[in-house]
Structure formats: structure tokens, C-alpha cells
DODREN-985666 format. One record per atom (N, C-alpha, C, O): residue in one letter; y, z, x. Coordinates in pm, whole numbers, plus 50000, padded with zeros to 5 digits. Layout:
AYZX;...
REM end
This chain:
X487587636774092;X488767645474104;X489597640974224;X489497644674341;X490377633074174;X491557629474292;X492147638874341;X492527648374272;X492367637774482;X493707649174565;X492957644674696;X491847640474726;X494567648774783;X494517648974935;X493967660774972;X493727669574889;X493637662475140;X493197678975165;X493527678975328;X493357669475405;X493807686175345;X494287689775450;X493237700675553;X492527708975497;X493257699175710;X492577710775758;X493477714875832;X494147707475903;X493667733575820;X494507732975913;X493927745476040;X493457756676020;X494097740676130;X493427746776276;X494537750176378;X495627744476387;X494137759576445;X494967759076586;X493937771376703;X493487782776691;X493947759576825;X493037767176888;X493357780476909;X492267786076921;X494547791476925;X495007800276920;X493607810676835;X493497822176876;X492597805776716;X492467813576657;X491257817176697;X490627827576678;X490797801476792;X489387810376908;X489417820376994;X488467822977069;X490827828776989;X491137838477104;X491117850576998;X491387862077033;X490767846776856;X490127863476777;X488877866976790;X487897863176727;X488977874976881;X487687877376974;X487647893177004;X488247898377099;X486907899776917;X486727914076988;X485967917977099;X486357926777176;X485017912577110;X484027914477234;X482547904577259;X482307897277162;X481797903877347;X480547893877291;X480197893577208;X480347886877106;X479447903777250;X478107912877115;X478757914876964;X478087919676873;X480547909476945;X480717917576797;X480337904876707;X480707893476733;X479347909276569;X479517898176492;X480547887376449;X480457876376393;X481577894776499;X482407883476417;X483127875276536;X484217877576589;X482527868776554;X482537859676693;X483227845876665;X482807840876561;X484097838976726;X484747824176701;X483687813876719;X484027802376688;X482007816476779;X481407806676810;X481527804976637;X482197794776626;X481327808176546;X481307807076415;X482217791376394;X481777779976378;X483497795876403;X484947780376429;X483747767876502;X483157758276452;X483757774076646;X483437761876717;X482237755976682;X482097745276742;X481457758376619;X479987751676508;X480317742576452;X480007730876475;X481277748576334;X481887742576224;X482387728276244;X481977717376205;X483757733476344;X484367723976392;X483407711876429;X483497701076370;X482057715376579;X481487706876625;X480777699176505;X480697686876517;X480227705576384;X479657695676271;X480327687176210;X480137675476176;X481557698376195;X482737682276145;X482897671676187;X482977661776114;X482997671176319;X483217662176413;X482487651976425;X482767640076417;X481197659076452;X479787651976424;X479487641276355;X478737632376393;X480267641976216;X480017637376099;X480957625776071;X480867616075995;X482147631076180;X483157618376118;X484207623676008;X485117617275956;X483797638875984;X484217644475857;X485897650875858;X486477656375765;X486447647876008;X487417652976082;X488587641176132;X488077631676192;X489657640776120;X490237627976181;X491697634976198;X491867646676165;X492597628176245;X493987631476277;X494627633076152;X495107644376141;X494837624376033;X495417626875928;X495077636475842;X495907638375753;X493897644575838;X493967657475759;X493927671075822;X493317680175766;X494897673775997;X494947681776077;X496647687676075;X497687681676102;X496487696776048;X497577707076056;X497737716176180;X497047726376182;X498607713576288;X498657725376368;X499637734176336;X500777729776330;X499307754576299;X500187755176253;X501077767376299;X500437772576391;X502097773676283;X502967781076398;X502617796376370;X502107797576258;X502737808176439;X501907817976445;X503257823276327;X504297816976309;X502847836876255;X503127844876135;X504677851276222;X504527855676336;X506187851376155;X506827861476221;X506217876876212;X505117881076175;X507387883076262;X506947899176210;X507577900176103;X507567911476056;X508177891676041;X509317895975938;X508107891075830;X508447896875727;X507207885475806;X506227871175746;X505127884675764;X504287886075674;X505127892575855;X503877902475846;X504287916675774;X503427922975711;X505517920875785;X505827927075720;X505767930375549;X505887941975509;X505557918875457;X505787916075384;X504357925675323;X504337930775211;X503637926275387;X502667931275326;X501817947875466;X501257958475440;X502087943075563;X501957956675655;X503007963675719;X504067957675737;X502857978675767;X503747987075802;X504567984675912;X503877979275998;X505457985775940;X506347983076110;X505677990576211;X505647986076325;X505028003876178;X504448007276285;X503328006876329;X502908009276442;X502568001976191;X501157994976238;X501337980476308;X500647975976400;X502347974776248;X502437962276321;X502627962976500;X501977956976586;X504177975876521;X503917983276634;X502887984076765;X502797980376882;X502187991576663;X500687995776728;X499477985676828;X498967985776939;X499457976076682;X498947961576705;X499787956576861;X499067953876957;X500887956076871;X501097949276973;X501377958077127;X501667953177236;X501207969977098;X501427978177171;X500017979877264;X499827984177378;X499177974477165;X497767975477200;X496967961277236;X495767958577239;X498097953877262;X497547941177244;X497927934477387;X497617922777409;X498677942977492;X498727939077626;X497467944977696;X496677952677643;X497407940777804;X496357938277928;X495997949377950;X494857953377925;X497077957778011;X497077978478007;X497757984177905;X498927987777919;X497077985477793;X498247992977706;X497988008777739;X496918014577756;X499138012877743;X499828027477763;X499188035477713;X499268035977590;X498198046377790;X497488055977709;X497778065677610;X497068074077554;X499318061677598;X499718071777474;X499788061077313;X500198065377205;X499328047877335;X499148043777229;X497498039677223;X497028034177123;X496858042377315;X495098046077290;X494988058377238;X494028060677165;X495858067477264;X495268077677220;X495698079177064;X495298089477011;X496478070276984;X497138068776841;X496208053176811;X496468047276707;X495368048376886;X494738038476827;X493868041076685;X494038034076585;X493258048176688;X491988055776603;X493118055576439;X492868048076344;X493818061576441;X494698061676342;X495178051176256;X495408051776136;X495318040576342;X495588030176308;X494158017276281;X494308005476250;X493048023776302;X491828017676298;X490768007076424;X489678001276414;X491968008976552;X491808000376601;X490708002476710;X490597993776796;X489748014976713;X489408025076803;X487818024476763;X486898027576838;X487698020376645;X485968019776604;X485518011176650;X486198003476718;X483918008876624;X483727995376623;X483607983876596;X482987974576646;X484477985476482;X484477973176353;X485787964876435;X485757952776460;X486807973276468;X488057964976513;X488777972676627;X489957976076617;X487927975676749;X488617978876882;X489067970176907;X488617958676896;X490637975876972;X491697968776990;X491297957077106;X490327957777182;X492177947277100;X491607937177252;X492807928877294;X493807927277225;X492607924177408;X494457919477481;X494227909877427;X493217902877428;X495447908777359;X496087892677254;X495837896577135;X496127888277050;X495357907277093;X494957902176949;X496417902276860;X496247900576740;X497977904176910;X498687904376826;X498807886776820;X498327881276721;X499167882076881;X499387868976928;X498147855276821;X498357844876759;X496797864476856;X495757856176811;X495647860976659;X495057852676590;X496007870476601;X495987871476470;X497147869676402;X497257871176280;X498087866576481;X499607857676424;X499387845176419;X500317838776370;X498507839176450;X498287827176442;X497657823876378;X497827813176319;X496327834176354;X495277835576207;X496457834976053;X496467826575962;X497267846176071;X498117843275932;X498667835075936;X498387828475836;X499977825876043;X500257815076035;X499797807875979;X500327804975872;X498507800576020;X497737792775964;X497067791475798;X496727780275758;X496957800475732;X496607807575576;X497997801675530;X497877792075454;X499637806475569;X500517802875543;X501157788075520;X501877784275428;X500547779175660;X500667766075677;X499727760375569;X500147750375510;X498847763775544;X497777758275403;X498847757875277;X499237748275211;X499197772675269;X500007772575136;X500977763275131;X501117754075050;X501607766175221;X503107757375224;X502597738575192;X503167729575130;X501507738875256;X501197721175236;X501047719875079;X501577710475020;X500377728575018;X499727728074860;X501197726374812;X501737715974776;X501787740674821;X503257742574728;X504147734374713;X504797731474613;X504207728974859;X505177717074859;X504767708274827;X505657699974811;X503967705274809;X503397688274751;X502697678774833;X502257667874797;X502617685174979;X502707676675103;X501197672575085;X500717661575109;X500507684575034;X498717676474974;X498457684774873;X499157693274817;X496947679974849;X496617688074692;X495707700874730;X495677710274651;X494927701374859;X494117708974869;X494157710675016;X494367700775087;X493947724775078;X494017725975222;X493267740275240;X493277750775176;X492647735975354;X491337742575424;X491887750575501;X492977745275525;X491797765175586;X492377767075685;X491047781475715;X491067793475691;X489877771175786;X488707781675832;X489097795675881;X488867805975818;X489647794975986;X490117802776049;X490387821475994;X490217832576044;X490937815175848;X491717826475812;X490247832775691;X489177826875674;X490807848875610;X490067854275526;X490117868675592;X489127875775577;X491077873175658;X490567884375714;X490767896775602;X491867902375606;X490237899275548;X490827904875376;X490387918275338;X490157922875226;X490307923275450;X489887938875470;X491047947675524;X491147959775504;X491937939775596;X493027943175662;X493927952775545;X494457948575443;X493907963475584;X495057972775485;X496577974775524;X496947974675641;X497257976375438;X498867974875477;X499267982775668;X499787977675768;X498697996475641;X498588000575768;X497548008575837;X497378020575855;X496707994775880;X495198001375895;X494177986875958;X494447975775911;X493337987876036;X492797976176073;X491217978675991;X490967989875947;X490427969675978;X489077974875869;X488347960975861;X488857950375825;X487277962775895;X486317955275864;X486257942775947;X485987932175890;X486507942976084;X486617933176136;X488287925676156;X488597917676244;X489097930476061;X490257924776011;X491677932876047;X491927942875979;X492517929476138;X493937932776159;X494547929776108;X495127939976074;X495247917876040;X496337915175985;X495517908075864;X494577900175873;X496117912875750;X495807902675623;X496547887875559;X497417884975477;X495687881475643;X496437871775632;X496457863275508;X497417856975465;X495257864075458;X494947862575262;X496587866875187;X497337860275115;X496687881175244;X497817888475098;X499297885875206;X500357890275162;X499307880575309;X500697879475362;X501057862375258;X501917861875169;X500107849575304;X500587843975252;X500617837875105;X501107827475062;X499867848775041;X500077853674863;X501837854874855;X502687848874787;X501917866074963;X503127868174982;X504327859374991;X505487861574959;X503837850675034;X504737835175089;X504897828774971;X506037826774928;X503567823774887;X503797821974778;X504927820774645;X505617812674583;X504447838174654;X505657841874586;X507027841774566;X507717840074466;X507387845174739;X508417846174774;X509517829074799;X510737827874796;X508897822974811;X509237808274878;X509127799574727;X509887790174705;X508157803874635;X507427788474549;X507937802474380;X508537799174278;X507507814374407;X507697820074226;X506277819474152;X506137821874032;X505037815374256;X503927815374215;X503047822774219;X502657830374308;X502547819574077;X501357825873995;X500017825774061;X499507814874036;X499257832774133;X498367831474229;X496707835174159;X496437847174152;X496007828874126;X494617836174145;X493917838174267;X494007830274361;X493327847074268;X492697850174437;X491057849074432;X490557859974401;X490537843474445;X489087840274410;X488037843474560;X487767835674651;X487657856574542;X486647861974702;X485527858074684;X485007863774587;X484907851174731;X483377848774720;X481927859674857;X480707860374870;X483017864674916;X482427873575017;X481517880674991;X481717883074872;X480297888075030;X479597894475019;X480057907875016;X479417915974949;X481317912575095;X481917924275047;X483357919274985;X484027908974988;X483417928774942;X484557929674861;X485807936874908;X486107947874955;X486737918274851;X487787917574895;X489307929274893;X490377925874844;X489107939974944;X489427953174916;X491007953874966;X491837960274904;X491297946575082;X492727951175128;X493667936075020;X494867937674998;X493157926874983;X494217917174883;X494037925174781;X494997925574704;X492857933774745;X493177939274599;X494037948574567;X494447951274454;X494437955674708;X495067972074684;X496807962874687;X497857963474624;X496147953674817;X498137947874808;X499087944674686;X500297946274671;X497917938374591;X498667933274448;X498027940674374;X497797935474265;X497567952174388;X497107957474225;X497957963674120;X497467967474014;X499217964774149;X500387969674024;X500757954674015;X501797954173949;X500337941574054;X501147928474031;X500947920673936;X500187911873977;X501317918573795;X500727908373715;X500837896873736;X500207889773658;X501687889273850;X502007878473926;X500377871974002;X499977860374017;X499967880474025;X498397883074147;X497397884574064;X497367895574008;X496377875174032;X495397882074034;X494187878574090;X493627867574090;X493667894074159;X492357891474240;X490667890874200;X490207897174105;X490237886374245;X488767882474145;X487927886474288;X488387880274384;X486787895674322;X485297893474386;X484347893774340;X484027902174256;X483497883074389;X482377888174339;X481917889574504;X482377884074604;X480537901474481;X480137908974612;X479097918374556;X478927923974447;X478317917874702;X477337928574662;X477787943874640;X478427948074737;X477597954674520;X477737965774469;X478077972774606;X477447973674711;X479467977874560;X479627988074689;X478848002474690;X478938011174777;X478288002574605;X476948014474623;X476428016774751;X476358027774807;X475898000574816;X475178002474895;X475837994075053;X475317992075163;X476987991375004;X478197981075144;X479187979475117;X479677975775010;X479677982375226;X481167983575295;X482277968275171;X481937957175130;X483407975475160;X483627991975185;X483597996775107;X484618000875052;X482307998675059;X482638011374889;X483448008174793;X483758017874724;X483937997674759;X485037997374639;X484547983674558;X483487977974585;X485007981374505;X485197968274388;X484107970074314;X483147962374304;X484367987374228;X483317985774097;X484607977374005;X485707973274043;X483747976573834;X483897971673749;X485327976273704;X486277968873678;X485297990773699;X486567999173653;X487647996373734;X488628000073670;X488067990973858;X488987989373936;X489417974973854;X489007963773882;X490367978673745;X490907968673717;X492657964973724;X493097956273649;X493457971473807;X494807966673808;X495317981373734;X494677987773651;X496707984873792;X497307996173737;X498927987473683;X499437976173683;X499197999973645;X500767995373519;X500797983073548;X499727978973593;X501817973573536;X501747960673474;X500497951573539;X499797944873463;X500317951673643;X499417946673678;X497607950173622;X496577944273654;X497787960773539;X496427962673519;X495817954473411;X496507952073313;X494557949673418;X494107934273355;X494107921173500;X493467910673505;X494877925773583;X494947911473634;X494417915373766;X495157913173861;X492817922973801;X491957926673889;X490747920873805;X490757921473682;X489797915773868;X488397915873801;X487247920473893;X487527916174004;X486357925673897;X485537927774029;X484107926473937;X483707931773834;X483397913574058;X481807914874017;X481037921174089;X480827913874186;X480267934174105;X479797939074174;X478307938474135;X478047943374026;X476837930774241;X475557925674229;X474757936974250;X475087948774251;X474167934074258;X472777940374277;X472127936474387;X471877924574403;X471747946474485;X471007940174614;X469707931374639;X468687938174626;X469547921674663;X468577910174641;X468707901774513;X467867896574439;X470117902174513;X470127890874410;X470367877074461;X471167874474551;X469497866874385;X469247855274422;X470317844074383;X471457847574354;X470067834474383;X470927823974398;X471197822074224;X472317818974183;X470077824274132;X470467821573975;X471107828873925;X471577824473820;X471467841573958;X472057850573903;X473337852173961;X474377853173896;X473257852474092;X474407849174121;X475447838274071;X476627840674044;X474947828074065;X475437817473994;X475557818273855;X476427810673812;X474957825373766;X475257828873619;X476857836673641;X477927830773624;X476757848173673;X477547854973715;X478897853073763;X479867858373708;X479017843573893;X480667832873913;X480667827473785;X481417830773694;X479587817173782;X480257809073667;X481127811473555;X482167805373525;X480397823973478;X480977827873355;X482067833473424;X483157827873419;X481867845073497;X483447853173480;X484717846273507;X485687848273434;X484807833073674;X485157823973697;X486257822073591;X487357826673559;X485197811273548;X485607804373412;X486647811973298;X487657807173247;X486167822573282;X486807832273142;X488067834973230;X489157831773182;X488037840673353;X489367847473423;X490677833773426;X491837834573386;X490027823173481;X491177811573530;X491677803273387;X492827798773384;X490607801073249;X491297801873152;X491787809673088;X492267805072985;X491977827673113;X492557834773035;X493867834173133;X494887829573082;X493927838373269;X494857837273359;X495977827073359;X497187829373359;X495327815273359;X496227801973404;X497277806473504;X498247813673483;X496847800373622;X497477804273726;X498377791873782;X498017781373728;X499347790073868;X499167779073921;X499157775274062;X499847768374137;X497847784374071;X497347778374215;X495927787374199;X495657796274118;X495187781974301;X493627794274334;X493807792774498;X493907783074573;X493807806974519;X493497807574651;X491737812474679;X491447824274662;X491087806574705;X489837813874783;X489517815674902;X490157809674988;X488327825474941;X488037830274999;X486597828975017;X486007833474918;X485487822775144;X484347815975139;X483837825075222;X483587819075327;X483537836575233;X482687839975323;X480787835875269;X480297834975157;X480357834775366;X478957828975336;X477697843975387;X476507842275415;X478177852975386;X477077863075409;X476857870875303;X476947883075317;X476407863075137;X475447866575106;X474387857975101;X473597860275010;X474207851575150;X472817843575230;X471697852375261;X472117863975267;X470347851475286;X469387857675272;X468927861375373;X468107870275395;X469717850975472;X469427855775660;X470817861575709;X471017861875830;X471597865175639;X472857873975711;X472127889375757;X471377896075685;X472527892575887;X472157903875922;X473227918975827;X472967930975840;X474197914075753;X475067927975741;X475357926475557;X476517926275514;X474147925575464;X474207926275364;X472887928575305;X471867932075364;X473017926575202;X471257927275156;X471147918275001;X470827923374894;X471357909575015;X471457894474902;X470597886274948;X470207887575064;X470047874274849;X468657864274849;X469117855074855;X468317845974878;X470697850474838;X471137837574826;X470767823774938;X470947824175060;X470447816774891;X470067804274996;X471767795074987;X472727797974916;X471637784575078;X472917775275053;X473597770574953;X474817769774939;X472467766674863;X472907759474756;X473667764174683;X473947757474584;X474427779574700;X475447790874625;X476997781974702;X478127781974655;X476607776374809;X477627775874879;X477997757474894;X478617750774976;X477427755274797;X477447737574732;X478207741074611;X479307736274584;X477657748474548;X477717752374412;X479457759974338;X480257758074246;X479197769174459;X481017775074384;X482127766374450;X482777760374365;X482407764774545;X483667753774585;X483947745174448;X484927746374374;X482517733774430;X482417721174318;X482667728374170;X482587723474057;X482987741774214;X482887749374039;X485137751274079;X486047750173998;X485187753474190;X486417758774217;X487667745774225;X488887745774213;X486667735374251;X487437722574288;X487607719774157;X488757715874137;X486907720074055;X487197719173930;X487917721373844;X488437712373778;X488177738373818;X489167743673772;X490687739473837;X491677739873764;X490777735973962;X491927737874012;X492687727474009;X493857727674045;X491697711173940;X492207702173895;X492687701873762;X493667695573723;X491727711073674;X491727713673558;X492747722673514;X493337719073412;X493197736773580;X494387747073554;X495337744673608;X496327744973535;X495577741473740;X496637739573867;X496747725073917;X496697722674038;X496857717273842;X497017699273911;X496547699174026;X496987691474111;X495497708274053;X494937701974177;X495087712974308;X494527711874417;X495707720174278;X496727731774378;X495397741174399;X494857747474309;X494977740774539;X493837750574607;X493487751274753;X492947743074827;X493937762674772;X493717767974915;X492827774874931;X492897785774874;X491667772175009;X490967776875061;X490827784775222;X491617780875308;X489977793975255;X490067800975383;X488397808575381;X487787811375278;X487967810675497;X487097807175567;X486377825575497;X486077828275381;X486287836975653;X485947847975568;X484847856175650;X485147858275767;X483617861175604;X482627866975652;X481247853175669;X481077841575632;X480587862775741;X478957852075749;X478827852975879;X479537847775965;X477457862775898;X477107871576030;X476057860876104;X475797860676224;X475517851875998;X474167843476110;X474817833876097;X474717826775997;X475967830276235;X476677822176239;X475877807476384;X476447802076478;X474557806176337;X474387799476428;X473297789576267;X473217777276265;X472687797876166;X472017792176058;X472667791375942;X472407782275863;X473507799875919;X474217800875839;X475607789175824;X475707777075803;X476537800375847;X477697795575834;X478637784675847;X479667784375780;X478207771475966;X478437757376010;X478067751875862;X478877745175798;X476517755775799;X476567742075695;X477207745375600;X477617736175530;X477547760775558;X478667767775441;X479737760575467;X480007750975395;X480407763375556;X481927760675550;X481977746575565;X482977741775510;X480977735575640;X480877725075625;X480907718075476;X481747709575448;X480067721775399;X480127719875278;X481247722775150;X481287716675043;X481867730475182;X483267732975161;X484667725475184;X485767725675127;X484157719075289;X485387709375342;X484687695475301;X485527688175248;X483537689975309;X483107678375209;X483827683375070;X484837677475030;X483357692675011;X483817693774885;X485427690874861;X485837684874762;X485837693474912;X487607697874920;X488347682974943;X489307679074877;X487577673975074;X487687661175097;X487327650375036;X487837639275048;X486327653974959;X485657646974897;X484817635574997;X485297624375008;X483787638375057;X483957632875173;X482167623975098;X481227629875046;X482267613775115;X480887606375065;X479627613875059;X478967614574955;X479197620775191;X478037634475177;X477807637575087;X476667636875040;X478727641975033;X479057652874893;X478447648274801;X477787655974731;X478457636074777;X477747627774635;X476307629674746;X476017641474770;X475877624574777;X474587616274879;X473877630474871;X472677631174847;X474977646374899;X473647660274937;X473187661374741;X472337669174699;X473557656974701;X473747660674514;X472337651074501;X471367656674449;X472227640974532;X471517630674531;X470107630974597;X469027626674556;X470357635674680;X469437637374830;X469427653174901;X469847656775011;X468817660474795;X469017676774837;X467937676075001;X468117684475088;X467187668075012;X466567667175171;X467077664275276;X466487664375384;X468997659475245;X469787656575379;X469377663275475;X469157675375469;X469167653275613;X469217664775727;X470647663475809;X471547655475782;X470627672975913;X471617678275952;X472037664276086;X471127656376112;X473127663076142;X473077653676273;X472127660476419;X472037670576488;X471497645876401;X470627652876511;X471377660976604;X471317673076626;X472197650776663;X472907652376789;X473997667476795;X474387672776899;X474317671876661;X474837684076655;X473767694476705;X474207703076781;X472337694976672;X471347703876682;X470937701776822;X470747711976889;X470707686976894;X470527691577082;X471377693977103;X471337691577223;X472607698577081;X473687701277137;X473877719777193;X474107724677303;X473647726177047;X473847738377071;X472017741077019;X471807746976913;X471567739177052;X469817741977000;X469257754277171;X468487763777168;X470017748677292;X469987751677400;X470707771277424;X470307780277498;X471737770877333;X472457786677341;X472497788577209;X473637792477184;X471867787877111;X471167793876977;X469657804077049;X468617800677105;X470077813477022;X468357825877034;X467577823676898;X466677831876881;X467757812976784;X466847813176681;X467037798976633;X468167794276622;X465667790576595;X465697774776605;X466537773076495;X466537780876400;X467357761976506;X468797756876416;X468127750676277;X466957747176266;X468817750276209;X468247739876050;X468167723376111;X468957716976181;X467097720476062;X467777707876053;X467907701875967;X467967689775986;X468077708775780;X468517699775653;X469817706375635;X470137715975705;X470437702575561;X471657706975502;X471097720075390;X471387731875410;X470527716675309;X470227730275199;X468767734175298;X468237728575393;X468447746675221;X466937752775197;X466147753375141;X466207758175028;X465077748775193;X463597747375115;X463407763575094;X463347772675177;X463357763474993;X463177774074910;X461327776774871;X461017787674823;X460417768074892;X459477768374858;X458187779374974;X457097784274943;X458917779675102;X458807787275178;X458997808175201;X458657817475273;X460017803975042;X461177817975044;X459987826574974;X459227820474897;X459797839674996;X458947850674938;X460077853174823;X461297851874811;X458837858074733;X459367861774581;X460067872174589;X459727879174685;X460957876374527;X461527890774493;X460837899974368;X460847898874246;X460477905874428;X459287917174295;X460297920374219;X460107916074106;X461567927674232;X462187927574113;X463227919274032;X464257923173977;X462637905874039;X463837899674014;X464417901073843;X465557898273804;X463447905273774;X463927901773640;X464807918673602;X465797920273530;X464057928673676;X465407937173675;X466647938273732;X467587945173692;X466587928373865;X467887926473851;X469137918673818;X470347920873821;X468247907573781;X468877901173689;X469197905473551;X470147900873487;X468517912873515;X468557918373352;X470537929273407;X471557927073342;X470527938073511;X471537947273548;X472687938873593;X473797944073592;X472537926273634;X473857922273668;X474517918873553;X475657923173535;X473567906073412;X474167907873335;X475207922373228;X476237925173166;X474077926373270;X474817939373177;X476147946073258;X477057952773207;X475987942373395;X477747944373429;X478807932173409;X480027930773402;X477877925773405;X478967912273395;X479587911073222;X480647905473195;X478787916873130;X479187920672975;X480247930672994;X481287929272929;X480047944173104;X481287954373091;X482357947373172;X483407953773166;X482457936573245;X483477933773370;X484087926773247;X485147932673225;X483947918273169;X484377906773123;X484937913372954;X485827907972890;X484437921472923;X485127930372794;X487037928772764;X487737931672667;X487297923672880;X488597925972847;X489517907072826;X490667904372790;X488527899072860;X488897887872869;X487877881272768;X486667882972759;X488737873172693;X487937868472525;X487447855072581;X486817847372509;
REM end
């Protein structure tokens, strides 16, 4: 599958930083990055630096006075009469207390989602990476889940507005992609796809089966919602088919995804069995279609994944081989025993609190059984028969 790919970064987005201790920490970026690097997998010609989101570019999809808020709250001393209206605006819990810069550092998060698109749309490459971004919890006026500005549905937004394009939105997150779904759900222009563990039992409660799109837009929502401890085969039954049925009933012309890697089996903030090989597996399923529906047209963005010291470096690593096509890619297909660069692992092996991988996938032969696996595999299919009822 021929195409160029692009990465696009800007240090700006290591300053999205709520506090030490919060999971969703930038050491996550600086892993990534350092493996890329590592590898050779990184060079000047597929680097994008890219310019932070206007307010006019944020607007498009959030409120003026949440936007407001955000920056009101985003200096050094902000004014206790906009702490005391923080909570309202979401910024007051502990998923997304407010912090100095974050208007600045999450203008630069959407920027960047935007600079991806614009490279695809215009022609400038075929495929572009932009880790950084996925914050897709973010509600029009409301901060949630880790996430202030949505930078996923702003530059959907761009899309549209700039190119007239037909967007599929493809979440691979362990939760579900809730603030891109509410943004376009009257849109038949949009359509959003998660798959994620059942909001029965995680945040945030939404993306059952029935949430499928209202007046014209309704049909053009799909939501896969799992079963807790579901493993890597079922999961993978599951993308595959619906995947597949949505982007040939759809025909879009473009896929945007979304890679978060915490349904992995060592993420602390889910409850899924998945090992790596989910995260080899859907990109090479996504890189596919998008040669196959969209000449090639696919933007990718980065997302959730809480064990960002075992986890998440070889996810998103593997994602950008895929996207690059980078020699690995054949060699991990070949050689599922790849190990990792040494020299990446003494590196940070020293400020890791839990010993690092040193293969690329998981030995699975180590992994304890799941006692119920054949019931829940037997229940996902049977939602994946009601999700898919509407697409032949």
C-alpha cells in the first residue's frame, strides 16, 4: 500500500499537563517519541510543526464562554470569581482541574489534529499521524474525561468546512468516543464509529447500541459496546466485521481515527484482556480500507492508555510503523519475538516503578485464562448482530 505519512508534533503539547500524579501525563509523548527515535523511525521529512487552533477554529464546535472560562482559568492567578464558576464548566474535578497554560497548550493540541488534516486534504501526503491529539471527551461546553478542547470534532470541523468532506470517525478507545459523537450526531456528512468497553460498567456511560444518529444524521452513528474481559479474539471479530460493513456501506472520503491503547490488560482505568497484538492488528485493518475507500486519505491521533510506561510507547509506536510503512512492520509480522531497542529500555528502565518490555508484542503464554470467556464472547456477538442490523 503506497502513500506518504507525515508526523505531526509540537513541543507545546508536552505542556498538557494537569498535575504529576494525573494519569494522563505527557511522559506518555516523550516514550513514544524516545522509541521513534531510537529506531530511526523519525527523520526531518515526515515532521510537521504545527500552529496552535484560533478561537474562531475552536468555536466551530465549543461555546464562547466555555472557551472564556478556559482561558480565564488558564493564567498563573486566575480571579476567584472564575474558580468559583470553574466546576460548571468541568474544570474543578479531578478528571480536568484547571492548570496555567492549559488554553495555550490545548490550542496547540487542536492545531496539530488540524495540521494532520490539512496535509491529507490537500494532497501534501497520504497519511498523517498527530500523537498528541484524541482528546474526544471534550463537550461543546464542558471539560470531561481528561479532555478540554475537542480537538478530534474541531478539525472534523475543518474538514468540512475548508475540503466538503465526507468524514468517517473510527475510536478505537476503551471508552467511548462520546463528545465527537454528540458534536455530529444530527450530521449525515459525519460518521462516528466506537468500539469500547460497555458503558454499563465505564466512563462515560454512553455508546450503547441504540445511540444511533438523530434526523438526518440518524444511521450514520455506530457504537460497539464489549463486554468486560474481553480478549484480543473477540475483540478483533468484532472491529473487523462492523469496520468493514460501516466503511463499505458509508464510503467516506477520508477515516479519521482515534488509537487509544487502554484496552490492554495492564491499563489501570478499564477492565479488558487485550494484549498488543489488537494494536498491530486494527491500524493494518485501517491502513487498508483507507487505500481501498479513500485513495489513501487517513488521519490518525493518539487518545487514552493509562500504563504509559508498558503500554502505550509500543501501541502508538506500532501505529506509526504501520502508517510509514516502516521495514519493522513486515520483520514484527515475521518475527512476532522482536525485541524492543535495548538502549531505549537503559534509558528510562531507571524512572519506570515497573520493569519495561523488552519484546515488541506479548507472550501470551504467561497470560491467566479468563473463566468466562466463551460467555463473553458468545454476548458480544449477539450485540454485534443488533449493532450491525441496519447495515447489509
Amino acid at each position: 500500500m503506497p502513500g506518504s505519512a507525515v508526523f505531526v508534533h509540537h513541543e507545546q503539547s508536552l505542556n498538557y499537563r494537569f498535575h504529576d500524579n494525573h494519569p494522563f501525563h505527557p511522559v506518555r509523548l516523550q516514550l513514544t517519541l524516545d522509541l521513534l527515535t531510537e529506531l530511526g523511525a523519525l527523520d526531518t521529512a515526515h515532521l510537521i510543526e504545527p500552529r496552535p487552533a484560533s478561537e474562531e477554529e475552536l468555536r466551530w464546535i465549543h461555546q464562547p464562554t466555555y472557551i472564556e472560562a478556559v482561558k480565564k482559568l488558564s493564567v498563573l492567578s486566575p480571579d476567584p470569581a472564575w474558580i468559583s464558576r470553574a466546576e460548571q464548566y468541568g474544570l474543578l474535578d479531578e478528571d480536568t482541574p484547571y492548570f496555567h497554560g492549559m488554553h495555550e497548550a490545548t490550542s496547540h493540541v487542536v492545531g496539530g489534529t488540524i495540521a494532520a488534516m490539512e496535509a491529507v486534504l490537500s494532497g501534501a501526503s497520504t497519511h498523517a499521524l498527530h500523537m498528541a491529539g484524541g482528546l474526544h471527551h471534550a463537550l461543546s461546553g464542558k471539560a470531561a474525561g481528561f479532555c478540554i478542547y475537542n480537538d478530534v470534532a474541531v478539525a472534523i470541523a475543518y474538514a468540512q468546512r475548508q475540503y466538503g468532506a465526507r468524514v468517517l470517525y473510527v475510536d478505537t478507545d476503551v471508552h467511548h468516543g462520546d463528545g465527537v459523537q454528540w458534536s455530529f450526531y444530527s450530521d449525515p456528512d459525519v460518521c462516528t464509529y466506537s468500539i469500547h468497553e460497555t458503558g454499563k460498567y465505564l466512563f462515560p456511560g454512553t455508546g450503547f447500541v441504540q445511540e444511533r444518529g438523530e434526523h438526518h444524521g440518524y444511521g450514520a452513528c455506530l457504537n460497539i459496546p464489549l463486554q468486560p474481559y474481553t480478549e484480543d479474539g473477540s475483540w478483533m471479530e468484532c472491529f473487523e466485521e462492523s469496520v468493514r460493513r460501516l466503511v463499505d456501506h458509508y464510503k467516506p472520503d477520508l477515516i479519521v481515527s482515534l488509537h487509544g491503547c487502554d484496552a490492554h490488560a495492564l491499563d489501570p482505568l478499564s477492565h479488558m484482556y487485550c494484549s498488543m497484538s489488537i494494536y498491530q492488528e486494527m491500524p493494518a485493518i485501517l491502513h487498508e480500507l483507507a487505500h481501498t475507500y479513500c485513495e489513501g486519505r487517513w488521519v490518525a491521533v493518539g487518545g487514552g492508555g493509562y500504563d504509559f510506561w508498558r503500554v502505550v510507547p509500543r501501541a502508538w509506536s506500532l501505529l506509526w510503523l504501520e502508517m510509514s510503512q516502516h521495514p519493522l512492520k513486515s520483520s514484527l509480522h515475521q518475527f512476532p519475538g522482536e525485541r524492543l531497542p535495548e538502549a531505549w529500555i537503559s534509558k528510562w528502565q531507571s524512572q519506570a516503578p515497573v520493569p519495561l518490555p523488552t519484546h515488541w508484542l506479548d507472550d501470551l503464554s504467561h497470560w491467566s485464562d479468563i473463566p468466562r470467556r466463551a460467555e463473553i464472547t458468545a454476548k458480544n456477538r449477539e450485540m454485534l448482530a443488533v449493532a450491525l442490523q441496519d447495515y447489509p
